[in-house]
C-alpha positions as a LaTeX table, in Angstrom:
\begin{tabular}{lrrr}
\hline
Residue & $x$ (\AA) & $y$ (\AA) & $z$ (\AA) \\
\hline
Unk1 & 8.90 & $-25.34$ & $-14.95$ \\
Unk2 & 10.27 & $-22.30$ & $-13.63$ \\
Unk3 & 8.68 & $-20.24$ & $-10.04$ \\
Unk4 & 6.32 & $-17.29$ & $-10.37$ \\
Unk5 & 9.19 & $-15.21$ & $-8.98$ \\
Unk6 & 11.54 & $-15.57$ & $-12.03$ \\
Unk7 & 11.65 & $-14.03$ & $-15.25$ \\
Unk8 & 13.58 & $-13.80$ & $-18.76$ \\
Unk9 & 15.85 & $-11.01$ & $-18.83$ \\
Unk10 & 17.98 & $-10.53$ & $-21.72$ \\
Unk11 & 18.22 & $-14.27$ & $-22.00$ \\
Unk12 & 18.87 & $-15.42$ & $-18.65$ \\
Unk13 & 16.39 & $-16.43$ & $-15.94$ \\
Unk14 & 16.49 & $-13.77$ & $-13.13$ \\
Unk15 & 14.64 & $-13.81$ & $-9.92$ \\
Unk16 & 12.16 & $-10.61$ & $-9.90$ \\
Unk17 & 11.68 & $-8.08$ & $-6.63$ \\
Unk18 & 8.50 & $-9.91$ & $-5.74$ \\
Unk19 & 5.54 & $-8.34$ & $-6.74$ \\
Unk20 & 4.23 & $-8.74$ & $-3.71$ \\
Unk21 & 6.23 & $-6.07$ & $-2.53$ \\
Unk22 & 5.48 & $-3.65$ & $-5.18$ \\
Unk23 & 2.01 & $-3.85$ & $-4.42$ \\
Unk24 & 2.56 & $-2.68$ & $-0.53$ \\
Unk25 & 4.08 & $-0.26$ & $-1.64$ \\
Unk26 & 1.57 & 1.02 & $-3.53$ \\
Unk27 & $-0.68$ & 0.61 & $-0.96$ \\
Unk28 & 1.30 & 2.66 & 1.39 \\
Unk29 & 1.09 & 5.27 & $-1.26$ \\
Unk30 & $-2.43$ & 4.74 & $-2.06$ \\
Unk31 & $-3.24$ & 5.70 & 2.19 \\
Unk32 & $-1.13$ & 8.67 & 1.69 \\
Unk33 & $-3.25$ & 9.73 & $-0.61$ \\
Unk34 & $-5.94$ & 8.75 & 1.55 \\
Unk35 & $-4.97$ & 10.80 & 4.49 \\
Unk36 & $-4.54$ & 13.69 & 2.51 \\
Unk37 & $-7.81$ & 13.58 & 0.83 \\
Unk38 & $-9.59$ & 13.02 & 3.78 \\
Unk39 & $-7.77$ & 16.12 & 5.82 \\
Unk40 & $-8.37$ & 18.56 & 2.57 \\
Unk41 & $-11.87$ & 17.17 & 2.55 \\
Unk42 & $-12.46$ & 17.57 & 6.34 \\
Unk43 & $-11.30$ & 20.98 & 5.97 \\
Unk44 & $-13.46$ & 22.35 & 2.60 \\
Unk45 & $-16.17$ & 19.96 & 4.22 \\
Unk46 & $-19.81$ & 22.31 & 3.77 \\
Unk47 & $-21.98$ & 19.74 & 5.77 \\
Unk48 & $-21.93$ & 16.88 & 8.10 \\
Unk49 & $-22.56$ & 13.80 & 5.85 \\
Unk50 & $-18.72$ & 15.14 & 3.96 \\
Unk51 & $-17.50$ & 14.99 & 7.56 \\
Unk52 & $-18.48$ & 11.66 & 8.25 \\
Unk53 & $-17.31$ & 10.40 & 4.41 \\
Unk54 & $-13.91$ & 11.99 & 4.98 \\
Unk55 & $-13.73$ & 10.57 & 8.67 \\
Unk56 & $-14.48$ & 6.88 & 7.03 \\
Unk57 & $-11.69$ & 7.52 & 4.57 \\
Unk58 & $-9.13$ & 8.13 & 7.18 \\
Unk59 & $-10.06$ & 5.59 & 9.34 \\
Unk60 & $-10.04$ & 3.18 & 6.59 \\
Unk61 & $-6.28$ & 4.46 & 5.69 \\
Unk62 & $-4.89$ & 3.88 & 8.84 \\
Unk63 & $-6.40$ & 0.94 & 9.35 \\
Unk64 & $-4.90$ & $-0.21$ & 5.60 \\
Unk65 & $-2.06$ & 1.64 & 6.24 \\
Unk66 & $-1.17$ & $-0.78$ & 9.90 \\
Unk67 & $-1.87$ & $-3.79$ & 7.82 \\
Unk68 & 0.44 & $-3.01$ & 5.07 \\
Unk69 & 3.38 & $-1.97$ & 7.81 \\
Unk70 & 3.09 & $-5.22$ & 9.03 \\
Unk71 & 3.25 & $-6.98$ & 6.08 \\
Unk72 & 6.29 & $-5.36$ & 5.42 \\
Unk73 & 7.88 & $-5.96$ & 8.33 \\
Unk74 & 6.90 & $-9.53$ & 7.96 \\
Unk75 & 8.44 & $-9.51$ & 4.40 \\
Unk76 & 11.61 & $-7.74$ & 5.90 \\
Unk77 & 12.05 & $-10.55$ & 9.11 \\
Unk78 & 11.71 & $-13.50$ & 6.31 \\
Unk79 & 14.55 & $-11.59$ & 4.14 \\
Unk80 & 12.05 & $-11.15$ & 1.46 \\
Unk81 & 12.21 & $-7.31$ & 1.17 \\
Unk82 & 15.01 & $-5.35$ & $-0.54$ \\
\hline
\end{tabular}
């Protein structure tokens, strides 16, 4: 039985950019998105409870966002990333 990290491709067994990967990089994308929601929602923001929502959301990014950096620089030092 073959790994998780191969596949079929047009008849031949090929090893697969690990999805692993794919998913921190959505994640990095996914705190992009965070950041950018949070500073837009800081800045329309018509109360303090928004302010403290959109200050949660871009504390949680960069925290996220750290994690995910080091993961990929973990994946990159192990030769595991492109």
């Amino acid at each position: 039985m073959l790994s998780k990290r191969f596949c079929r491709i047009a008849g031949n067994w090929t090893k697969v950019l690990k999805r692993s990967n794919e998913n921190i990089k959505t994640t990095l994308n996914l705190v992009q998105s965070m950041i950018l929601l949070a500073e837009k929602g800081d800045a329309e923001r018509e109360d303090i409870g928004c302010g403290i929502l959109y200050g949660i959301i871009r504390d949680a990014a960069y925290k996220i966002k750290k994690l995910a950096e080091s993961e990929r620089e973990a994946h990159v030092k192990k030769g595991k990333w492109p």
